[in-house]
Every structure is written in C-alpha cells, then in structure tokens.
TIDO-232832 format. One record per residue (C-alpha): residue in one letter; x negated, y, z; residue number from 1. Coordinates in pm, whole numbers, m for minus. Layout:
% TIDO-232832
("a", (X, Y, Z), NUM)
...
% end
This chain:
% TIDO-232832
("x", (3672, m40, m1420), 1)
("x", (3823, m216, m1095), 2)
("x", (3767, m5, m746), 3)
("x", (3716, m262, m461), 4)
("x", (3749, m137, m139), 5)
("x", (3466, m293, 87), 6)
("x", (3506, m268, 494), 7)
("x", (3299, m11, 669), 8)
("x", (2981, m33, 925), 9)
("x", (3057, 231, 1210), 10)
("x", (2825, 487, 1240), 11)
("x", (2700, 524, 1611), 12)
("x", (2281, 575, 1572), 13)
("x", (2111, 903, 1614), 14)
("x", (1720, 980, 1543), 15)
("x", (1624, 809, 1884), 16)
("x", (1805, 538, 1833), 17)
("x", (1740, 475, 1552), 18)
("x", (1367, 525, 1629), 19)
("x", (1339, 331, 1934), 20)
("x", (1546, 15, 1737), 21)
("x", (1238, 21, 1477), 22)
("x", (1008, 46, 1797), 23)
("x", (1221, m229, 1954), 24)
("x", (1192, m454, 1599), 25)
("x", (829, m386, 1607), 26)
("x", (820, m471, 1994), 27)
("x", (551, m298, 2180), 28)
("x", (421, m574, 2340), 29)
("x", (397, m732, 1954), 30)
("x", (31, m682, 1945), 31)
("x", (m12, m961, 2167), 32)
("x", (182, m1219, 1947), 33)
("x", (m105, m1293, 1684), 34)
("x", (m389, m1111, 1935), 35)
("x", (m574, m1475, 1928), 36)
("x", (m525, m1543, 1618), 37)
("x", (m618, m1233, 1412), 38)
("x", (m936, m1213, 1685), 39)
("x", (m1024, m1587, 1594), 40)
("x", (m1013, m1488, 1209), 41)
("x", (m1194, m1139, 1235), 42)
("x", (m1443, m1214, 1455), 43)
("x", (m1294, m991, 1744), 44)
("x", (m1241, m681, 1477), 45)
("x", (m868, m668, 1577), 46)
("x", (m846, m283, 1589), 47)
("x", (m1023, m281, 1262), 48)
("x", (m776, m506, 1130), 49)
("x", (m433, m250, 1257), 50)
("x", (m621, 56, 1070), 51)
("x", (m608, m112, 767), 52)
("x", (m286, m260, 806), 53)
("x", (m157, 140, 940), 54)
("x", (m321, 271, 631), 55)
("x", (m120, 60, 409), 56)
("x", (208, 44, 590), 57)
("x", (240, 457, 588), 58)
("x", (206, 447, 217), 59)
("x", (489, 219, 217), 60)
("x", (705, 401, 459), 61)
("x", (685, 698, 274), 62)
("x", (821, 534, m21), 63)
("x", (1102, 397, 201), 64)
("x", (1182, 741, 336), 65)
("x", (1224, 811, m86), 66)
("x", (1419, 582, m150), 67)
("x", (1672, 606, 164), 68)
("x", (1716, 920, 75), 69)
("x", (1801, 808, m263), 70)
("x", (2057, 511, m150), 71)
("x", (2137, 568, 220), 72)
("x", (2298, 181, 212), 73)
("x", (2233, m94, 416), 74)
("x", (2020, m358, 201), 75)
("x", (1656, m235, 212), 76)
("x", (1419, m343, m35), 77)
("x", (1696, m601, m203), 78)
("x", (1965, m290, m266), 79)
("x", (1603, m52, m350), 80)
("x", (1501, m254, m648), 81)
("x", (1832, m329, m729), 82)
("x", (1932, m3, m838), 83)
("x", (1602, 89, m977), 84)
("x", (1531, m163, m1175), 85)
("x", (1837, m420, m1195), 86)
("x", (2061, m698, m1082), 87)
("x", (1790, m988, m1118), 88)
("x", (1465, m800, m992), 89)
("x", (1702, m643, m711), 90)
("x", (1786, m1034, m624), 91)
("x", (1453, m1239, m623), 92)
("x", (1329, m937, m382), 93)
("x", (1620, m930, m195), 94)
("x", (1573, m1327, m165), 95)
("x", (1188, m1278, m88), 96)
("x", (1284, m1020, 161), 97)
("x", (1512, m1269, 354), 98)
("x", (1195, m1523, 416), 99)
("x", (995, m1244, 642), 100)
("x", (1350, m1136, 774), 101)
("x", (1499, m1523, 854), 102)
("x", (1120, m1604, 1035), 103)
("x", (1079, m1260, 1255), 104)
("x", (1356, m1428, 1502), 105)
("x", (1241, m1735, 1469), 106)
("x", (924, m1555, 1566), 107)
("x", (971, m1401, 1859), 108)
("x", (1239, m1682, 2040), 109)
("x", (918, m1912, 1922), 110)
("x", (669, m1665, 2130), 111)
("x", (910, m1656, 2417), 112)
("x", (953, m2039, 2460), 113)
("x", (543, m2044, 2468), 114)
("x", (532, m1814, 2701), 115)
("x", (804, m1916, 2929), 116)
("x", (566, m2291, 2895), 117)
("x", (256, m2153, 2955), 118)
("x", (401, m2026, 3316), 119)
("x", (625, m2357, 3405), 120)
("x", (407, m2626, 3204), 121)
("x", (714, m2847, 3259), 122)
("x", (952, m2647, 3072), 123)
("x", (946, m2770, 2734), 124)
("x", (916, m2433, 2513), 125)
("x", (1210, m2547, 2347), 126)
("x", (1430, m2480, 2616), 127)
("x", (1408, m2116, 2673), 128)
("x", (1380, m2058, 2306), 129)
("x", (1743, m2216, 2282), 130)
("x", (1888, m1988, 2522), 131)
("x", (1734, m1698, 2374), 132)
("x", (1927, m1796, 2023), 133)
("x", (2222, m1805, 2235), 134)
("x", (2204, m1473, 2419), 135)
("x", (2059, m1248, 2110), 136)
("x", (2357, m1445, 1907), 137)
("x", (2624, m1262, 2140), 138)
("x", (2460, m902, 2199), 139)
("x", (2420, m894, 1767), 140)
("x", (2808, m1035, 1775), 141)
("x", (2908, m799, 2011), 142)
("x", (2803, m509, 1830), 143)
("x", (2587, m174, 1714), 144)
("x", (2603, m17, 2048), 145)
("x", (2562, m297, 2271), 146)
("x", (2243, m386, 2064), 147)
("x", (2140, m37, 2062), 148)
("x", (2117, m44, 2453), 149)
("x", (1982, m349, 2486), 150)
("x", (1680, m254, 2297), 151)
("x", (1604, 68, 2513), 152)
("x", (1614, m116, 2793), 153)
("x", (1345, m403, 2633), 154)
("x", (1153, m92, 2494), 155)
("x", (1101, 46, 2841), 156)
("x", (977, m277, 2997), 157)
("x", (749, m392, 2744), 158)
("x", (613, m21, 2759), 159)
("x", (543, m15, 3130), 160)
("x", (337, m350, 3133), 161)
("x", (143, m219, 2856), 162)
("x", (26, 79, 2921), 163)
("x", (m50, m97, 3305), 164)
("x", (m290, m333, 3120), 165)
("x", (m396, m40, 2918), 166)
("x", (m492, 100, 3216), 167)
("x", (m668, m208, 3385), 168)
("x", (m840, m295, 3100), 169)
("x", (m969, 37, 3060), 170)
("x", (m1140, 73, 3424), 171)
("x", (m1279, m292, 3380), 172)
("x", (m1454, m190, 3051), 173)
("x", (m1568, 118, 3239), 174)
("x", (m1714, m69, 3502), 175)
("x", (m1930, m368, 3309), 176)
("x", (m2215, m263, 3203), 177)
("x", (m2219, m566, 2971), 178)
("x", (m1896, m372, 2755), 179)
("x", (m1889, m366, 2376), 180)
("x", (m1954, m32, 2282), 181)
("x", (m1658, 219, 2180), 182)
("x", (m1668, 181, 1772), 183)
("x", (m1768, m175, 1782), 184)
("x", (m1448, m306, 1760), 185)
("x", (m1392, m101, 1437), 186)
("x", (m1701, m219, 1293), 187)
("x", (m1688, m561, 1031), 188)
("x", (m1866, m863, 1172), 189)
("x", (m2093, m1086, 1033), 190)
("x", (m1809, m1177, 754), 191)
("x", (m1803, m866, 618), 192)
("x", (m1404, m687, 536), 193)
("x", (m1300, m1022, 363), 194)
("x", (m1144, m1161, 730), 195)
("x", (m1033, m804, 793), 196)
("x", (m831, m803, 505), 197)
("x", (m686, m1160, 594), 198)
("x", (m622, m1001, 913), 199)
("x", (m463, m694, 838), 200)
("x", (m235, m905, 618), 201)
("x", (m100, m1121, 828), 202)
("x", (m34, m822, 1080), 203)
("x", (198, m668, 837), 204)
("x", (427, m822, 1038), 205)
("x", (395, m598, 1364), 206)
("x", (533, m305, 1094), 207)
("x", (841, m424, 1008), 208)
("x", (1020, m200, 1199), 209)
("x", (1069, 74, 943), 210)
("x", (1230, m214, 718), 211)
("x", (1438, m254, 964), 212)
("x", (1520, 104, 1046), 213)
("x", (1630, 139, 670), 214)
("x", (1852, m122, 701), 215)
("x", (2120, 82, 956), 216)
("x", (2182, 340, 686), 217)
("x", (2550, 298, 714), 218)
("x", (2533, 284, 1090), 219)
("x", (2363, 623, 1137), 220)
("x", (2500, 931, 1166), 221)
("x", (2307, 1127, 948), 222)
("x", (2125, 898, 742), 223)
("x", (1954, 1136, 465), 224)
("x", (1802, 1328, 738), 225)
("x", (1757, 1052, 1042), 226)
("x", (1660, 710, 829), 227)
("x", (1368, 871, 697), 228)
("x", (1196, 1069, 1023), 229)
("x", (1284, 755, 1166), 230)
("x", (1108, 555, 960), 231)
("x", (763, 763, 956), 232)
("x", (800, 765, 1312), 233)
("x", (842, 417, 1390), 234)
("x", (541, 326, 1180), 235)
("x", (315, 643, 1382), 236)
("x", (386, 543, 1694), 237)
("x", (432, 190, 1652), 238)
("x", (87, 149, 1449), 239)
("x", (m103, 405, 1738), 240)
("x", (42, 187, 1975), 241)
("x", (m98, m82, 1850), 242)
("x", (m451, 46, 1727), 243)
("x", (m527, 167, 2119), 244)
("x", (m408, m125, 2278), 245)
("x", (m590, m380, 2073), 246)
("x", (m894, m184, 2141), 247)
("x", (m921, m146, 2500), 248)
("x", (m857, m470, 2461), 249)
("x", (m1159, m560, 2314), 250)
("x", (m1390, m334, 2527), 251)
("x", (m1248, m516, 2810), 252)
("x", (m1252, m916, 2690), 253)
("x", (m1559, m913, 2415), 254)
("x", (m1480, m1023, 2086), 255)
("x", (m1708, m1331, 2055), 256)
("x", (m1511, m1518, 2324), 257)
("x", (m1251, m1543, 2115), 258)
("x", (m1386, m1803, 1930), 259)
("x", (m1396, m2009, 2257), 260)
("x", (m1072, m1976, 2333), 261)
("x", (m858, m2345, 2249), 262)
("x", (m555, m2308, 2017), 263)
("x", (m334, m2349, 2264), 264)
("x", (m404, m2086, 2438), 265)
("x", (m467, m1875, 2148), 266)
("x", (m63, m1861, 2055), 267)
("x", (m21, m1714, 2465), 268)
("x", (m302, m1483, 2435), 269)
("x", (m125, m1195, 2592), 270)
("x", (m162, m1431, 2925), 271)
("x", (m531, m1498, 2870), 272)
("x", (m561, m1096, 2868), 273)
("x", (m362, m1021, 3132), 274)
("x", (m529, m1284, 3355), 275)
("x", (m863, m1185, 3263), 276)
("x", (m774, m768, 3351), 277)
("x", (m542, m833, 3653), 278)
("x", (m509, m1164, 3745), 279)
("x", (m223, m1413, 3791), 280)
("x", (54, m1184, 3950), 281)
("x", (m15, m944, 3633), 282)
("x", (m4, m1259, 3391), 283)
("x", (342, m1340, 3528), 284)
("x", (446, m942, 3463), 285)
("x", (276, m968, 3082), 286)
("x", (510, m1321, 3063), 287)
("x", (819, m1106, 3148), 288)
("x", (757, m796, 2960), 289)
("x", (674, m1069, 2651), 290)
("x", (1040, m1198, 2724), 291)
("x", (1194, m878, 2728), 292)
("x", (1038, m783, 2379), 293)
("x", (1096, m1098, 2222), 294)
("x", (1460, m1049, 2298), 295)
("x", (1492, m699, 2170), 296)
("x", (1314, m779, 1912), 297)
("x", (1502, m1065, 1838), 298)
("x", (1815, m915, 1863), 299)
("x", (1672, m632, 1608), 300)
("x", (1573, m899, 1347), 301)
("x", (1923, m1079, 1364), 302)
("x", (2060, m729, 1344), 303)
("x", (1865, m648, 1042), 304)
("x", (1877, m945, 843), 305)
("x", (2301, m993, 920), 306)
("x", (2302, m673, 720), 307)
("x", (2127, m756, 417), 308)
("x", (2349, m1047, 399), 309)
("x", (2622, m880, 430), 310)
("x", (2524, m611, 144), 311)
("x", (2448, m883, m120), 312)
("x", (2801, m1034, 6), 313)
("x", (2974, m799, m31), 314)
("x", (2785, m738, m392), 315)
("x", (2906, m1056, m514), 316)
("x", (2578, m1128, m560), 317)
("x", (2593, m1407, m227), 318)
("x", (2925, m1574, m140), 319)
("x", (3171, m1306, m30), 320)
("x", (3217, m1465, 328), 321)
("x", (2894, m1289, 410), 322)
("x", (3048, m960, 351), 323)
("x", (3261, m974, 567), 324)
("x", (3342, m817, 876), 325)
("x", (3467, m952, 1238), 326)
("x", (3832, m691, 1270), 327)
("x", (3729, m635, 1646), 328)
("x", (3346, m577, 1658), 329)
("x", (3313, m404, 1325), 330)
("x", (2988, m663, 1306), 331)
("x", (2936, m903, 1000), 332)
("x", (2985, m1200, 1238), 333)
("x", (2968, m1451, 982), 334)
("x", (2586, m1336, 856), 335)
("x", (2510, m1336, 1220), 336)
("x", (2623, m1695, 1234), 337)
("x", (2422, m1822, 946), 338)
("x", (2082, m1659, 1061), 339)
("x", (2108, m1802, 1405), 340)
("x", (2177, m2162, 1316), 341)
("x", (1855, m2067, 1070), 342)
("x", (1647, m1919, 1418), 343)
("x", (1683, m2273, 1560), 344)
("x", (1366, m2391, 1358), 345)
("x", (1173, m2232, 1592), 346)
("x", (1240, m2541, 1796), 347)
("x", (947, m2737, 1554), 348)
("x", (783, m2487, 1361), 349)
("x", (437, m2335, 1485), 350)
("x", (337, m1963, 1573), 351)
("x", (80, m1944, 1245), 352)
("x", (337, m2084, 996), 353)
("x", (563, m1863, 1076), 354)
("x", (363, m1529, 1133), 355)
("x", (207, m1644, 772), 356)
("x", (548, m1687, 593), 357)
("x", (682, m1339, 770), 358)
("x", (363, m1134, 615), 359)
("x", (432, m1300, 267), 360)
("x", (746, m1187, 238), 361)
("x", (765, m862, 405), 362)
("x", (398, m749, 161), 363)
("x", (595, m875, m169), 364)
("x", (853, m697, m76), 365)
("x", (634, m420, 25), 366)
("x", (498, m350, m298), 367)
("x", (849, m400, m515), 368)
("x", (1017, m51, m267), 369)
("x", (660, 111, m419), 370)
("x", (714, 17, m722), 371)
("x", (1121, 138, m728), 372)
("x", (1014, 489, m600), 373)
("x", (780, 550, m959), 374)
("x", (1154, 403, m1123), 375)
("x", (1379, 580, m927), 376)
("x", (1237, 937, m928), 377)
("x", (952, 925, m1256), 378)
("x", (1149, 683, m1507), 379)
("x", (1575, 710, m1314), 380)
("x", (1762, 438, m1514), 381)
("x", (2027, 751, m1502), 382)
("x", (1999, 1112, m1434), 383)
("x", (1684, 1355, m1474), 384)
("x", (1326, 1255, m1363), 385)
("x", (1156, 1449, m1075), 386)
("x", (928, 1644, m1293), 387)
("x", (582, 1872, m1129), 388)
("x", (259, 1808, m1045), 389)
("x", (434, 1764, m659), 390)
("x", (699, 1519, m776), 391)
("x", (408, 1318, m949), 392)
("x", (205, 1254, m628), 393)
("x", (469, 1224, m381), 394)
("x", (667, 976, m626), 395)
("x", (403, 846, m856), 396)
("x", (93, 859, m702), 397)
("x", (120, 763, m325), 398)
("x", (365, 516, m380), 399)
("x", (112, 346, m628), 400)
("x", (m139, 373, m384), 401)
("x", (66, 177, m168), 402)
("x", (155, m54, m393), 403)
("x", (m243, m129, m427), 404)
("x", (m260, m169, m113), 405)
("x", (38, m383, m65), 406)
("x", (m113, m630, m336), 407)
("x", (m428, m657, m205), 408)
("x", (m354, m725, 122), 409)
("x", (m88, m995, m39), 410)
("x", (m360, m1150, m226), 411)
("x", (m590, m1165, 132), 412)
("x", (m371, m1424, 290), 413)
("x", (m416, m1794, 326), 414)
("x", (m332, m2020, m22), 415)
("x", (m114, m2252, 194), 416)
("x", (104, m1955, 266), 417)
("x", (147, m1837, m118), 418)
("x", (253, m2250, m184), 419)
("x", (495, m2243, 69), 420)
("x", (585, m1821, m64), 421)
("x", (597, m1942, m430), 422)
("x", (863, m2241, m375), 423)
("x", (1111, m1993, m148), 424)
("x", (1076, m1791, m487), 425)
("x", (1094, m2011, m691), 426)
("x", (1422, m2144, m528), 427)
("x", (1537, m1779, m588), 428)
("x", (1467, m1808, m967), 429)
("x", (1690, m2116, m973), 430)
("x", (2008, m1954, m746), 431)
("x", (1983, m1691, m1025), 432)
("x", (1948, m1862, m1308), 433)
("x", (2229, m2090, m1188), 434)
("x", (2489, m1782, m1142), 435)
("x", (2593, m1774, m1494), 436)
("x", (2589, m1434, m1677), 437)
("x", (2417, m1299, m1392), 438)
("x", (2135, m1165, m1596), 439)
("x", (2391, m976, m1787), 440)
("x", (2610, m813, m1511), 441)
("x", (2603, m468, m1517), 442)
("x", (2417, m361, m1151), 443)
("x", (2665, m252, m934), 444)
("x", (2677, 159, m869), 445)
("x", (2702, 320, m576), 446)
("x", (2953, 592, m497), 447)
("x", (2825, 841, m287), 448)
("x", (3151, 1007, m144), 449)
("x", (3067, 1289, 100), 450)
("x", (3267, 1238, 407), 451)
("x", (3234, 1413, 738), 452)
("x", (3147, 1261, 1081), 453)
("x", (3370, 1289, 1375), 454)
("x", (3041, 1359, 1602), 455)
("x", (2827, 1595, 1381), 456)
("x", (3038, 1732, 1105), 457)
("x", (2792, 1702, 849), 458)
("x", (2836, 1508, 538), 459)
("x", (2708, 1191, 519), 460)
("x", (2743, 909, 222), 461)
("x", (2943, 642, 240), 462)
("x", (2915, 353, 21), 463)
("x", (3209, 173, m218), 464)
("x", (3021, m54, m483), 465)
("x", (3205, m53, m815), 466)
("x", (3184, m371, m1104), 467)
("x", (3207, m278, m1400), 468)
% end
C-alpha cells in the first residue's frame, strides 16, 4: 500500500463562521429569488410551500450532522456515499451534486444582473453579471478568510433591508382592512398540496447552505463538534427566516395578484415587493441588499463547489490538476478557475432553468447522504453497527424519513427538469464507465490522524487518502 501525501486546507472557521457562511450560501434575502415564481405556481401559498420544504430539509441535515461526524472531509454528499457505499455510487452523486453546485453561482450573478436591469433598463443584465464573476473569482482566489469576511459583511446588509420590509410590510397588512387573514397563507388553494409540493421542491434550493457548511470540514477548527451545530443551525434560522418573511409578505401583497404579475417582473419580484411596501427609494435599497447577497452568496457557492473538486482531484477520481493547491493562498485555484468560466452561462440561461436544475440536483443528492447514514452506522462496510433502539431512530429511522421526503419532493418537480437531470447523469454513467477498472478500485480510506490545533488545542482529523 502506497501513502500519498495530499496538500492541506488551513483551518481558520469557528461555529459563527461557519454558521453565518451557510447563512451567507443560503442568502437571507434568497427568499426573494423564486418569490414570483413559487407564488405563480402555488397560488400565493409561498409560506406553505418553506414549511414543507423546512420539514424535509431538517431531516436531511440531521443526517449530514451524522455523517460529518463520521468523515469530517471536505466532499459532502460525493465523499458521504463514497465511503458508505463505494467508489461508483460515491461518483454519479458526487457528479449529480456538482449540477445544483455549478448552477447556485450561476444563480445568484443571474439574479444580480436582473436586478441591476430592472433599476437601469439600459444596462444589459449581462453586464453586471460579468463583473460579479470577476470580483467573487478573486475574493474565492484570495482565500478562506477573505471569503469568510466578505460574507459577514453581505449577511449584515441583506439582514437590515429585510427585516425593514419585514417591518413595513407588517404595518401595511395591519392597516388594510382588505388583508388576507393570518393562516391563509398556510392554507392549500384551490389546487390542493400538488403545487405545494412542486413548490417546496424547487425551493430546496434556498437550503443549501448546510451542504455547503459540510463542505469546510477541513477548514474548521473543530469540525466534529462545529460542522454539525453548524449545520442544524443554518437550516433553523435560515428556514425561520424564510417562513416569516414570505408570510408577511403575503398578508401585505395578496396572493391572487400574483397571477397578474408579467414574467418579467416575476424573476425581480423582490422589487415589485419592495415598491408595493415602501416605494421606489426602498426598491432601490431591496436592489442593493439583493446585490450584496448575490455576491456572498456567490462567493459561498464558488467556495463550496472548488472544494468538492478538489476532493475528487485529489481522489484520482477527477484529473489531479483539480487537487491541487495555489502555494500562496492555500486555495484550490485551479477548481476555482474551472467553475467560474462554468458561472458565465448565466449570461443566456434563464432564472427558472436554472433554479429547476439546482433543486434536481441538490434533492438527489439529498436523499443518497439519507440513505449513507442507514449504511454508515446500521450496515458500516467496516467496523461495528450502532446497535439500540436510540441508534435505530436517530440512524435508521429519521434519516429514512428524510429520504421519503427527499424523493417525493424529487418526484414533484417539472418533467422538463428530470430530462435535462437524467442526461447530466447519464453523462456521469459514461465518465465512469469510461475510467477503466474504476468499478473495481478499491474506495479510497480515510486516515483519521488526530492532530492538535495551534488555536484550540483540541484534536481534530486530518485527512490523507490512501490507494490501495
């Protein structure tokens, strides 16, 4: 057996940061980037819509606070089902994984360009959505730290203009008397929960922050302790967030005029809102705070998906450029590279492709990290199985629960998107079938070594993958 020595990631994150990077992934002000659209397709039931969604994404998150436990390594999902159940399945969901990772930047420099448009009409969107690329491109180059900052900073401005139209919208639905009542907006329309479902799928999406979160396992400080409170918090306060916002939303701009609304203006709905509450000096605020979260959040999606490219780099399992690290910045520069060049679709691509694709790959994924837990801890390819009646419904039952839940929102979204989803896997199938003997190869161990930190002094695993 050959020891390769692999670089290291430099551990710098603490619970809040790591915390407020999930937050920052998530982006606040993220509830406004499919507001129109999920209202269009659930009749206005857009709270509704986030507590199913929560429901299903705290299932998950407790199943990746298992399994980061288990393999504190940058890789999520892909390095997750890798170890639990092998080389191939720990591939095509590493692959799927990179569709709902390679879109969320696309995403939000997509969102920013609109919204940058919708203020200067003659400002072609594509135009700030370049220079967005650009900018996130350095801060993610430049490295942990630097990002790290940059996303407080994006956090606390995208907090402060929504919880100001929190509070506008709140005293205008106080004061018409013509104002939905309270539970209405948690109530199914005329559809029934068939468009909540669809709904609740495609905002999947907004909780990819703990995903993200698990991703900096070899970049916090403690990560068996840290990466998993992070994670449950990040989907708590991110998903309350979300659930209160939407729905003082909707007590203050009823839920049929959605459907009145043009497209166009459904893909800058956080304007519409903010006109509607405060007029247009508070539009132009909801435009900035918009920019600031799209950039953080950016910069958190480049951040996130660099590192899963460089963990299945520096497996073998992708060409070993991508493991690689810059000697200066300690950052996988390369990775970075490649996903950037990739963000510049969002010059041509539209908001609902893209929020679509994102949700497909981040619920497949979803629902293979439930799936490893009942592996990993019931049925361990090595080692002793967590055995009591405890061990069976913290690692067999509410992961399968989530898994259920994972599917069936899966199922709920549109057929175009599960075309577009099955080719990207597909594709996958084919880069693995075309890496001869890959099947066979042995899946690549981790070595735990317990090291201690210069700034805690606790012992914390590092990673150094061995082929057999």
């Amino acid at each position: 057996m050959e020891q390769q020595t692999t670089p290291q990631l430099r551990r710098a994150l603490g619970l809040i940061g790591l915390t407020l990077f999930g937050l920052s992934y998530m982006a606040v002000g993220t509830v406004f980037t499919t507001y129109g659209i999920v209202n269009q397709i659930t009749e206005g039931r857009l709270p509704l819509a986030y507590v199913v969604a929560l429901i299903t994404m705290l299932f998950t998150a407790l199943s990746y606070a298992a399994m980061v436990r288990k393999f504190p390594v940058a890789g999520s999902a892909y390095t997750y089902v890798q170890q639990s159940y092998g080389g191939a399945a720990g591939f095509i969901t590493g692959w799927v994984l990179l569709l709902d990772y390679l879109f969320i930047p696309m995403l939000n420099f997509l969102i920013l360009g609109l919204y940058v448009s919708s203020q200067f009409p003659s400002i072609p969107m594509q135009i700030p959505a370049f220079g967005a690329v650009l900018l996130v491109y350095l801060f993610n180059v430049l490295g942990i730290k630097l990002a790290s900052r940059f996303n407080i900073a994006t956090v606390a401005i995208s907090t402060a203009v929504v919880v100001a139209f929190g509070i506008l919208a709140l005293k205008l639905a106080i004061n018409d008397p013509n104002a939905p009542g309270l539970l209405e907006p948690f109530l199914p329309g005329t559809a029934g929960f068939s468009p909540i479902l669809t709904g609740a799928g495609i905002l999947a999406l907004s909780f990819l922050g703990f995903d993200a979160v698990s991703t900096l396992s070899e970049e916090a400080r403690r990560p068996n302790r840290d990466i998993p409170r992070a994670i449950i918090l990040t989907t708590l306060i991110g998903g309350g967030i979300f659930i209160v916002v939407s729905w003082i939303g909707a007590l203050a701009y009823r839920p049929e005029n959605w459907a009145t609304v043009p497209q166009d203006l459904l893909d800058s709905a956080g304007v519409v809102l903010a006109n509607f509450v405060g007029g247009p000096v508070f539009g132009i605020a909801m435009v900035i705070a918009t920019i600031a979260g799209c950039l953080g959040s950016g910069l958190a999606g480049q951040v996130s998906v660099s590192r899963i490219l460089y963990s299945m780099g520096r497996d073998g399992i992708l060409p070993r450029r991508f493991g690689t690290l810059s000697a200066r910045y300690k950052t996988p520069v390369f990775s970075t590279t490649i996903v950037s060049l990739i963000a510049l679709s969002c010059l041509f691509l539209s908001l609902d492709q893209v929020a679509f694709m994102i949700s497909f790959g981040a619920l497949a994924a979803f629902s293979m990290v439930n799936l490893s837990v009942i592996r990993s801890y019931l049925f361990p390819r090595d080692g002793e199985p967590s055995r009591g009646v405890l061990s069976l419904i913290r690692y067999g039952l509410l992961p399968g629960i989530g898994f259920a839940l994972s599917i069936w929102l899966w199922t709920s979204l549109d057929p175009v998107t599960w075309v577009v989803g099955g080719i990207w896997a597909l594709l996958g199938v084919g880069i693995l079938a075309a890496k001869t003997g890959f099947f066979r190869r042995p899946v690549p161990t981790m070595d735990f070594t317990e090291v201690e930190t210069e700034t805690s002094g606790e012992p914390v695993p590092t990673t150094g993958t061995q082929h057999n």
